[in-house]
N, C-alpha and C positions, 0 to 999 in steps of 0.2 A: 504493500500500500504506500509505503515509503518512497518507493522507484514513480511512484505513477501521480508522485505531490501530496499527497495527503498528510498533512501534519496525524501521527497517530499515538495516541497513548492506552497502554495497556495497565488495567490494575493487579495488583498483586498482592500477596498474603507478606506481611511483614517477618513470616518465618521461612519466610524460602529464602533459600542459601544467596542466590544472586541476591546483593544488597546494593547496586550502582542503581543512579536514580536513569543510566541511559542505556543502551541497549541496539546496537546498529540502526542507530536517527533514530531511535524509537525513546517514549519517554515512558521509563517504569516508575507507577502511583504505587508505594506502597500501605496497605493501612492495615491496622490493625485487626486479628484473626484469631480468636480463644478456640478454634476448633479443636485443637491438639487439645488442649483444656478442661472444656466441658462437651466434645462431640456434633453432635447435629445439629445443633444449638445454635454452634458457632457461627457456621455458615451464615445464618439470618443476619447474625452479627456484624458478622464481616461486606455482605452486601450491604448494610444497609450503612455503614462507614462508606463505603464506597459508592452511595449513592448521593448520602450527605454532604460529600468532599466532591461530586457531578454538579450541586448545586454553585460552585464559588469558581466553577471554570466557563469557560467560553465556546462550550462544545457545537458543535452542527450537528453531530450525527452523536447517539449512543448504540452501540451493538450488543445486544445482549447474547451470549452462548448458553440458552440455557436460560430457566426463568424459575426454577422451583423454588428457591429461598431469596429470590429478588421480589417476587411479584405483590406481595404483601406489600413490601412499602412502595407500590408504583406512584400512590399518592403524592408519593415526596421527590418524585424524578424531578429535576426542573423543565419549568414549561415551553423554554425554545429547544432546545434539543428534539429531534428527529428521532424515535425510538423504533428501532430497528431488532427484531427481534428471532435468533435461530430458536425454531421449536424442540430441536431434538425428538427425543423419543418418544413413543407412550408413556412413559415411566408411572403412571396408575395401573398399568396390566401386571407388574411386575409382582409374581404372585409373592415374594419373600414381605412386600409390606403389609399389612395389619389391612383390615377394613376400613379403622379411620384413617390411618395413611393411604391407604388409596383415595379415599374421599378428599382428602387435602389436596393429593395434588389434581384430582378434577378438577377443583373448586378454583388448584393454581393457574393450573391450564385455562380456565374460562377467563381468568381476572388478564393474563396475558394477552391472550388472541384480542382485550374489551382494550385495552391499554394501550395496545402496540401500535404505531402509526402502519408499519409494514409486518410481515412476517415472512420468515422462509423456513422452507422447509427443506431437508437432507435429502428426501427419497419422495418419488413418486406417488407411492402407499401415502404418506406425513399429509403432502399436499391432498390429495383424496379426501383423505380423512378429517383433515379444517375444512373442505370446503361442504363435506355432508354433515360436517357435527353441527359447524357454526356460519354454515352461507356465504365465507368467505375464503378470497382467493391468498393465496401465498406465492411467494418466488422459488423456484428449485434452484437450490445452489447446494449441489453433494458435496461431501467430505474427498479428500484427497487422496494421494498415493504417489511415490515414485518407483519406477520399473527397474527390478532388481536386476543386475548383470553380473554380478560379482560372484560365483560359485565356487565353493571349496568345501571341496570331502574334507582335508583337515577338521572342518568343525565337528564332522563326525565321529571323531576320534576321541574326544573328550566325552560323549555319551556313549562308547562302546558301539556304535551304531554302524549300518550297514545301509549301500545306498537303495532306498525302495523296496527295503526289507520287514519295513513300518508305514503303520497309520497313526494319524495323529490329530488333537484339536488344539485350538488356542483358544481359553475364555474363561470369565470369571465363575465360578461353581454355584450355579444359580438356576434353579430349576427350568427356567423359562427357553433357558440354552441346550437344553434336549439334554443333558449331561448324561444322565442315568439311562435315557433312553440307547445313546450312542454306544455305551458301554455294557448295558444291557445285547445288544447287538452283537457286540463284539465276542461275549462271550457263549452267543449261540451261535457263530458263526465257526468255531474252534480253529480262530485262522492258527496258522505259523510263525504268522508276524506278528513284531509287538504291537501295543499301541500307547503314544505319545499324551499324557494328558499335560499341556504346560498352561500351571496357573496357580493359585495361593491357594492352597487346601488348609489354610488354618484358617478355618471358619467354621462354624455349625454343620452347616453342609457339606463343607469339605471333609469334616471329620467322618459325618454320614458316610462319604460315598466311600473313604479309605477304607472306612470300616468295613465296608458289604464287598468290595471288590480284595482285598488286605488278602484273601488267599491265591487270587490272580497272580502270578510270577510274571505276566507277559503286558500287565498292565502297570505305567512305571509314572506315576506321578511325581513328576519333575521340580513344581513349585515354579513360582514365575521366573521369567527371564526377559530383561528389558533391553540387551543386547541386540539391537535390530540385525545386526550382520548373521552373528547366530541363529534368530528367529527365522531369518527368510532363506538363509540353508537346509535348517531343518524342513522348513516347507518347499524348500526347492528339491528336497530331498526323499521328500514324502512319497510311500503311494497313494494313498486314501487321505485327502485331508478335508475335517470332517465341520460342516459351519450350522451347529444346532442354534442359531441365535432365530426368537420368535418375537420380539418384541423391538423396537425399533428403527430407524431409518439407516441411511446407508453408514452402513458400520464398517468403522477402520480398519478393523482384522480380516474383513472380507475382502477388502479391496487389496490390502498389503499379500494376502493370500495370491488372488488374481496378479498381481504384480510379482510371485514370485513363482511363476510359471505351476503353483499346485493344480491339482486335479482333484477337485472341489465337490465332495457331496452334501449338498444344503437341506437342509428342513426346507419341505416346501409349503411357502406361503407367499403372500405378494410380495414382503421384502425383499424377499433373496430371488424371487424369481424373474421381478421386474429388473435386477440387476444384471444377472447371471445369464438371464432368459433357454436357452437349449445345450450353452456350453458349462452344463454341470449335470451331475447325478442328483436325484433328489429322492427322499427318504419321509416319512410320517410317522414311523412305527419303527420298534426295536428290528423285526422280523423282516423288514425292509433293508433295516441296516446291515443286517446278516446276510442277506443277498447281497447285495452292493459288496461286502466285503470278502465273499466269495465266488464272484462271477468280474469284479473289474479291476482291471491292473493299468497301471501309469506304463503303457507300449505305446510304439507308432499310431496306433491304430485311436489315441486319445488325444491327440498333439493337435489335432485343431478343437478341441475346445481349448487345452491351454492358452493356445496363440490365440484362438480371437480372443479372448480374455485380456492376455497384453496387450491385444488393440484396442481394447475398451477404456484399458488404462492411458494409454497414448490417446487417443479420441474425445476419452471423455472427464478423466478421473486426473489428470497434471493438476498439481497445485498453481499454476502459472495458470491455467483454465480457470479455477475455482476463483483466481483472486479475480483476477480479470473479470468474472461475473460478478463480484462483490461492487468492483469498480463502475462497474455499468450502472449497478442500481443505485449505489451513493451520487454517482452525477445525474440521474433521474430526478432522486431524494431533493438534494441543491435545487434543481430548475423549477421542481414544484414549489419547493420551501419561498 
């Protein structure tokens, strides 16, 4: 946003390690954040510091990523600012919250869409879905990715692994993400290969699922790994990589997936199908999984869904595309304002 003029400032939690207030031309706000503190709490806290501190600057445009513990005090945005607002996911479907926590963030969700001058949406499904909840249209502007080229068995070597001799997922252990279902799968399918679960099993459900799968020898729960180079090995590496995510717009790990040549079997629903559309496997059910993971192999014979997939990423999904569409609609934004 920087290259294309835009004075831009981004906020920030006062406990993140970067403490300069600049940031390649960019200006870092930082305020205060109790999250670490008192938890969920925090959040509200910290938006609302950060919207307090919106009121005493000269902004044009404000962009929100996200609006769950903002949207409460929208009251207190200031009134020239352009409020510009990513909706992200459903995040009310997400079955791990409570019923009043889902009712919240309905409640958040509606006070956003009444608030926001603009909205956009990540995914196809998003924009859909605002336009039959609440009659209104949104901008598609998807999340990004860059096209991995960099391949090295070496990384292999550090997890004892073999190339395409596994399957694998990337995702948080959250029942919405097919988890149990995928793994249930797997273990009626009595592949050969192992399977890859990378992601923080120290949680309730993570605990769950160690537990029930704990006599699996062939199922290796890795814990997370934020090493992108590693990441997109292991998925370049993959045969099966598996995208149980059911709740959400276009999600990062699916595209980083697509970008790094996997061969991608997804939960099939609008999300992942409007993405993906015929260059993937798609799955419903454990017993679906179990097919899939013994009838399909990463051969010749799958390499063009790979590759349109990299050309989806090159077409559609460059971060140089995403901004540039940002850009469009802030110079929109201006000529109405």
């Amino acid at each position: 946003m920087v290259k294309h003029g835009f004075d831009v400032s981004v906020y920030n939690s006062h406990n993140h390690l970067y403490k300069e207030h600049k940031w390649n031309n960019i200006s870092i706000i930082h305020q205060f954040d109790p999250e670490h503190k008192i938890g969920t709490a925090g959040q509200f806290i910290y938006d609302l510091n950060c919207i307090l501190d919106s009121r005493k600057r000269k902004f044009d445009i404000i962009l929100q990523l996200g609006y769950t513990s903002s949207s409460v005090w929208s009251f207190l945005f200031p009134k020239k600012p352009v409020i510009v607002t990513n909706m992200d996911g459903l995040e009310w479907k997400r079955t791990k919250y409570s019923k009043k926590t889902q009712a919240f963030l309905k409640y958040a969700e509606r006070i956003a869409v009444n608030k926001s001058d603009y909205l956009v949406a990540d995914s196809i499904g998003i924009k859909k879905y605002l336009f039959e909840k609440y009659n209104t249209d949104s901008i598609y502007i998807p999340y990004g990715a860059e096209l991995f080229s960099g391949s090295d068995q070496n990384v292999l070597k550090q997890f004892n692994l073999n190339a395409y001799k596994y399957d694998m997922l990337i995702a948080r252990l959250e029942p919405e993400n097919s988890i149990e279902m995928i793994l249930d799968g797997f273990v009626k399918s009595a592949s050969d290969r192992l399977f890859l679960v990378v992601a923080n099993y120290k949680t309730s459900y993570g605990k769950y699922l160690t537990d029930k799968y704990q006599s699996n020898k062939t199922i290796l729960f890795l814990g997370p790994i934020y090493d992108l180079n590693i990441l997109n090995n292991l998925r370049y590496y993959s045969n099966l990589y598996f995208h149980g995510h059911t709740v959400g717009g276009t999600n990062p790990s699916l595209l980083e997936a697509m970008a790094s040549n996997a061969l991608i079997a997804a939960n099939k629903n609008d999300f992942n199908t409007a993405i993906l559309e015929q260059d993937a496997h798609y799955f419903s059910n454990s017993d679906e999984v179990s097919q899939l993971l013994n009838t399909i192999s990463k051969n010749e014979d799958e390499q063009k869904k790979t590759k349109d997939n990299s050309m989806k990423i090159i077409s559609q999904y460059t971060w140089e595309r995403i901004v540039s569409s940002y850009v469009e609609l802030f110079i929109k934004v201006m000529k109405v304002k």
